[in-house]
C-alpha positions, 0 to 999 in steps of 0.5 A, a space after each residue: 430691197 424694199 421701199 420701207 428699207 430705201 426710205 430711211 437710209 435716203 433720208 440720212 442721206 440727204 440729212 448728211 447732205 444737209 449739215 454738210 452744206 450748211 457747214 460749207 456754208 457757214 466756213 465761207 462766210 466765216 472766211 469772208 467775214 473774217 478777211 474784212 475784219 482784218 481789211 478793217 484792222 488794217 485800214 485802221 493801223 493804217 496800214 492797208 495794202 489791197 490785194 487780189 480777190 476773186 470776184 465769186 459773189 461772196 467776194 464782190 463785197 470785200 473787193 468793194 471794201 478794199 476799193 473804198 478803203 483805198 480811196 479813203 486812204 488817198 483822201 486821208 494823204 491828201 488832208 495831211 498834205 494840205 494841213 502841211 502846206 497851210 501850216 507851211 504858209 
């Protein structure tokens, strides 16, 4: 095999690679992207149960989200709590 023949099939090559890695990339984010836009859906609903999350770096933001999300809820009971116990008095 000649060089001039070894060089174009290298280049697909790596251009398949390329797309590949790409799309890998862009399904990722889709997933991600996609569980918080449910997070948020559920939050507001009201109905927001956090669950267990990896923690690759992609993640790490949806685990911070969660966590936001319920402390916003926990405060969210306590000023309905409060609005209750000053209607009550």
């Amino acid at each position: 095999m000649t060089l001039e023949s070894i060089l174009p099939a290298l280049a697909i090559l790596v251009l398949l690679a390329a797309v590949g890695f790409a799309l890998w990339t862009h399904l990722r984010t889709r997933r991600m992207l996609d569980t918080l836009d449910q997070m948020l859906d559920d939050a507001t609903r009201g109905d927001f149960q956090e669950s267990l999350y990896d923690e690759s770096r992609l993640s790490a933001l949806e685990t911070r989200m969660a966590h936001y999300l319920a402390s916003n809820a926990v405060s969210a009971r306590n000023l309905a709590e409060e609005k209750d116990a000053i209607k009550t008095l």
